[in-house]
PyMOL commands that place a pseudoatom at each C-alpha (Angstrom):
pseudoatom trace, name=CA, resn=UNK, resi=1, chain=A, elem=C, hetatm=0, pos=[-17.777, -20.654, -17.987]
pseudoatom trace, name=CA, resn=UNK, resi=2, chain=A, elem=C, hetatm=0, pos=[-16.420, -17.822, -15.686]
pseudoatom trace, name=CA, resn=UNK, resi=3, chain=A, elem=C, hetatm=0, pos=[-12.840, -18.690, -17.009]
pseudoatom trace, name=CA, resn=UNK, resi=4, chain=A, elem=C, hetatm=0, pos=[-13.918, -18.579, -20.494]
pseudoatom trace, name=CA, resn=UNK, resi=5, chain=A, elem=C, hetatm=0, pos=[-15.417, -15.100, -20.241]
pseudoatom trace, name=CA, resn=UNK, resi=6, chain=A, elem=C, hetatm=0, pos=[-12.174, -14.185, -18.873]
pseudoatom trace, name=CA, resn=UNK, resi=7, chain=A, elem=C, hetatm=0, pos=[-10.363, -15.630, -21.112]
pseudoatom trace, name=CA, resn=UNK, resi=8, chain=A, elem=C, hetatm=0, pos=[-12.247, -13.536, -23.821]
pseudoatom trace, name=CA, resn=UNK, resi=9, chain=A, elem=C, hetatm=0, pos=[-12.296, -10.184, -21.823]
pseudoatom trace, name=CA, resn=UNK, resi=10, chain=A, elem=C, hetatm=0, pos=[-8.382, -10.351, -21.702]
pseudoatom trace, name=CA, resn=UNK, resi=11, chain=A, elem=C, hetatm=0, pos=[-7.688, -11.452, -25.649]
pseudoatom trace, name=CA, resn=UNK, resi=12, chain=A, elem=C, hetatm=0, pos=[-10.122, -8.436, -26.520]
pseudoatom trace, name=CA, resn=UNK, resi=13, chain=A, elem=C, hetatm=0, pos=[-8.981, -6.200, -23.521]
pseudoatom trace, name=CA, resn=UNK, resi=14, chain=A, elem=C, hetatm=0, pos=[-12.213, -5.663, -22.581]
pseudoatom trace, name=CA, resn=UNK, resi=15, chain=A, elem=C, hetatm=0, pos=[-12.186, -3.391, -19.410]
pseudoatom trace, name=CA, resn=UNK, resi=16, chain=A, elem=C, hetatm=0, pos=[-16.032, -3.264, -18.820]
pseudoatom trace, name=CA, resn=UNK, resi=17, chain=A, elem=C, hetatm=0, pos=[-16.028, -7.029, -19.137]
pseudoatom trace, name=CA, resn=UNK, resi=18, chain=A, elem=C, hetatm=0, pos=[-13.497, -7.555, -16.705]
pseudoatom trace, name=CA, resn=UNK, resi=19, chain=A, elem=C, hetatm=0, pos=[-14.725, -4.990, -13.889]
pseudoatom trace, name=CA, resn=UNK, resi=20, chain=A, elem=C, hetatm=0, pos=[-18.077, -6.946, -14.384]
pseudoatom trace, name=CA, resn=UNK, resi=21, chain=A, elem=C, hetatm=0, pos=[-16.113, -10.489, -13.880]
pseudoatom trace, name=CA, resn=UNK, resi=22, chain=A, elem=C, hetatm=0, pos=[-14.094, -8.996, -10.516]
pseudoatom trace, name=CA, resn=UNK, resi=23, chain=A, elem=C, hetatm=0, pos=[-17.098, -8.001, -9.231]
pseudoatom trace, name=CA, resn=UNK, resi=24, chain=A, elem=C, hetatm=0, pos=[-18.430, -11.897, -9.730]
pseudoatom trace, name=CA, resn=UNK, resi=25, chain=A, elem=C, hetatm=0, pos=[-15.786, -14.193, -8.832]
pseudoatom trace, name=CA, resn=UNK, resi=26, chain=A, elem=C, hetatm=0, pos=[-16.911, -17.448, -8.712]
pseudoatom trace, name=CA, resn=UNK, resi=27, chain=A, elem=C, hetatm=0, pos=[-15.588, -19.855, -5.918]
pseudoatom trace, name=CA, resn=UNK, resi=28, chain=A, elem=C, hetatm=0, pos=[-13.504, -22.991, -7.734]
pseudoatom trace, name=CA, resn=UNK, resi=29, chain=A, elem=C, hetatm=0, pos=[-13.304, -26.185, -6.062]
pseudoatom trace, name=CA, resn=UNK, resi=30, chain=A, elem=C, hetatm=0, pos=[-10.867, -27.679, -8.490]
pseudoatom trace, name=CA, resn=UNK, resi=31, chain=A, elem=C, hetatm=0, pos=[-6.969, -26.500, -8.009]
pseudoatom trace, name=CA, resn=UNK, resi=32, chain=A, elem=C, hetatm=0, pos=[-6.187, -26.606, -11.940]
pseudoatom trace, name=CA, resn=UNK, resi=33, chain=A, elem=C, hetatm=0, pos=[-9.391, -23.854, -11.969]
pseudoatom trace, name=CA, resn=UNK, resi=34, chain=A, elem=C, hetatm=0, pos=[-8.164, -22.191, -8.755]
pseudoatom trace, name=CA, resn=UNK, resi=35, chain=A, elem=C, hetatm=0, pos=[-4.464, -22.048, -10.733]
pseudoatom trace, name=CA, resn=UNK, resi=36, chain=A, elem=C, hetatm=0, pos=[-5.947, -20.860, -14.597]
pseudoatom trace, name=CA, resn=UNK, resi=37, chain=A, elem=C, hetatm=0, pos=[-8.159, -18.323, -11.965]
pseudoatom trace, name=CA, resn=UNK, resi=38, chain=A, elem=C, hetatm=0, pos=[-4.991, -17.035, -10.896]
pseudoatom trace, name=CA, resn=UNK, resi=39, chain=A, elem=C, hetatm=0, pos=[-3.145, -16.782, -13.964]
pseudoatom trace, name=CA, resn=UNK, resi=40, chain=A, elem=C, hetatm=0, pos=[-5.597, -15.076, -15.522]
pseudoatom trace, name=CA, resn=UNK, resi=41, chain=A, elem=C, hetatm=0, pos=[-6.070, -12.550, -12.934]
pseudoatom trace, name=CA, resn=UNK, resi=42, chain=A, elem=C, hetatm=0, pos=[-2.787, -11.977, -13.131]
pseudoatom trace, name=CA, resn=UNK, resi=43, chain=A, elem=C, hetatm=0, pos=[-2.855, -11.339, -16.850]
pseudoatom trace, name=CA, resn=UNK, resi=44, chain=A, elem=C, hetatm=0, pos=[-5.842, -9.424, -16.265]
pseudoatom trace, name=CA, resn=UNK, resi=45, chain=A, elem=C, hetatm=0, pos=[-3.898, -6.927, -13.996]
pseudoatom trace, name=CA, resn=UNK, resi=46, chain=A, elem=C, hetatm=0, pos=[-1.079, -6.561, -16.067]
pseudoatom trace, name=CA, resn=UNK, resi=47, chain=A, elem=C, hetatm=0, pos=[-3.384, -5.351, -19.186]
pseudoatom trace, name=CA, resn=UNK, resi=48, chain=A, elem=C, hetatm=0, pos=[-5.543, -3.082, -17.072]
pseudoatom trace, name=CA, resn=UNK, resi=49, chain=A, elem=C, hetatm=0, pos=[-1.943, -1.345, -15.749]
pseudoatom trace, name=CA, resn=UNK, resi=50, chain=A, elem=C, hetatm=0, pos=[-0.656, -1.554, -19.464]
pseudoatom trace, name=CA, resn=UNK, resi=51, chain=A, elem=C, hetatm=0, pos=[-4.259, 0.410, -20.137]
pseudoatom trace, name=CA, resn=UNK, resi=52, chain=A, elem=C, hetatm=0, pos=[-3.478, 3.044, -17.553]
pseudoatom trace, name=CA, resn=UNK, resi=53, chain=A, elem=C, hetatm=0, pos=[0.017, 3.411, -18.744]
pseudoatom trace, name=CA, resn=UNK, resi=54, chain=A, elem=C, hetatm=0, pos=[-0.909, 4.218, -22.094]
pseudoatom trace, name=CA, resn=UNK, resi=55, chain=A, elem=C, hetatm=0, pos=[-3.477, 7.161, -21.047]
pseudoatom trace, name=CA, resn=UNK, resi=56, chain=A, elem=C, hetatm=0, pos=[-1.037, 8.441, -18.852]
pseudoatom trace, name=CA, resn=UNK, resi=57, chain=A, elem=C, hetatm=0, pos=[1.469, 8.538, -21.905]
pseudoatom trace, name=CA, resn=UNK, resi=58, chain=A, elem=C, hetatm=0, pos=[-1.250, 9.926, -23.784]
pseudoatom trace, name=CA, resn=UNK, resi=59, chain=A, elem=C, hetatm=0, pos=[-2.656, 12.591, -21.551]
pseudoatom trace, name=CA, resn=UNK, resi=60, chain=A, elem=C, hetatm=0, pos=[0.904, 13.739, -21.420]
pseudoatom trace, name=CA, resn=UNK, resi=61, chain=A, elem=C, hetatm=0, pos=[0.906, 14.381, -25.091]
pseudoatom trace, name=CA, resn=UNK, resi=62, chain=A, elem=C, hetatm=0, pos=[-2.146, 16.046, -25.659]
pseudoatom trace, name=CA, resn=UNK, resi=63, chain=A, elem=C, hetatm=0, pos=[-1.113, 18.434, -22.698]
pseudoatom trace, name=CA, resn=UNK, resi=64, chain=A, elem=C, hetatm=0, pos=[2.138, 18.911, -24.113]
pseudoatom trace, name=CA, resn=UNK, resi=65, chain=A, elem=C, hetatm=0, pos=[0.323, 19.907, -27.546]
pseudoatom trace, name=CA, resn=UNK, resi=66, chain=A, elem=C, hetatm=0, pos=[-2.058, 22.690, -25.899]
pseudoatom trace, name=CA, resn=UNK, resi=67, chain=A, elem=C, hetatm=0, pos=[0.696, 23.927, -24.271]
pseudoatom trace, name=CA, resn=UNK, resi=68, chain=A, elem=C, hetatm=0, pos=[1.955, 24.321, -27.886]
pseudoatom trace, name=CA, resn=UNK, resi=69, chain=A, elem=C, hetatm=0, pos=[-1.071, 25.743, -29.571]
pseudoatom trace, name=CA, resn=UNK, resi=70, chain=A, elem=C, hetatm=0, pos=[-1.244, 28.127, -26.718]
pseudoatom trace, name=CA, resn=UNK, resi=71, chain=A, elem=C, hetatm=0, pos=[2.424, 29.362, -27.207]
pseudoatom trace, name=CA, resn=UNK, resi=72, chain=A, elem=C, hetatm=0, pos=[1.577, 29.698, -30.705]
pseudoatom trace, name=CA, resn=UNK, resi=73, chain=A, elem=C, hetatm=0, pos=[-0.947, 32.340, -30.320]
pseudoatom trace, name=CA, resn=UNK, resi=74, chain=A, elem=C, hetatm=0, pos=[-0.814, 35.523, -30.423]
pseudoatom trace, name=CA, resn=UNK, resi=75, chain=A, elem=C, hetatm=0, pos=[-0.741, 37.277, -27.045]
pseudoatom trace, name=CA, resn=UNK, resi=76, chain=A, elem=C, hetatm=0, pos=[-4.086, 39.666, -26.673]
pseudoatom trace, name=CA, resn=UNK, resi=77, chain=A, elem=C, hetatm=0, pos=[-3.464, 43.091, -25.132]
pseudoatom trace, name=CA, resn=UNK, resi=78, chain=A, elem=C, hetatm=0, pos=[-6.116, 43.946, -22.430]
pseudoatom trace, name=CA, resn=UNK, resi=79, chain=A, elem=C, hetatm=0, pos=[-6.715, 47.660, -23.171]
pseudoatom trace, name=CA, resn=UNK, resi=80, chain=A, elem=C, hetatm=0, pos=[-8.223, 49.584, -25.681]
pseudoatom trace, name=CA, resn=UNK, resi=81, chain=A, elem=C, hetatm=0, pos=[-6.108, 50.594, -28.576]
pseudoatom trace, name=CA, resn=UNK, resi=82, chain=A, elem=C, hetatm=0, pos=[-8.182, 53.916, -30.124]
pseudoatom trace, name=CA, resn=UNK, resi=83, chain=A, elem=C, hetatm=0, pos=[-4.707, 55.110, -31.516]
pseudoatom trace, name=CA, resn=UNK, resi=84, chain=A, elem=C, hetatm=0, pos=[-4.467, 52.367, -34.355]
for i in range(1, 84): cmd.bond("trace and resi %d" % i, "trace and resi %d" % (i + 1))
show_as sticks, trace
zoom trace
């Protein structure tokens, strides 16, 4: 059952689902279980780092783009022009 919800958290790339699976592992008395356990943790992993990768890549961009819209603004002078 546990390796079925896995299953499905990973095909979906459910994060909530799989913090919520880590933080129940079940104990497997079989060694095919124990083994699918494994690879699936290890698939698990490598989707959660994919994850953080792609916010990374993204949080670059969006800074890179205020920087942008704040070089495209005018510059505001701090005194009081009465003169113009």
């Amino acid at each position: 059952m546990w390796l079925n919800k896995l299953k499905s958290a990973i095909i979906t790339k459910n994060i909530k689902e799989l913090e919520l699976l880590m933080d129940e592992l079940p104990s497997f008395e079989k060694k095919e279980d124990i083994d699918s356990g494994l690879y699936l943790l290890e698939e698990a992993k490598n989707i959660v780092s994919e994850l953080k990768n792609e916010t990374q890549l993204t949080m670059i961009q969006i800074k890179k783009n205020i920087d942008f819209m704040k070089s495209t603004q005018t510059q505001k002078t701090a005194k009081f022009d009465i003169i113009s």
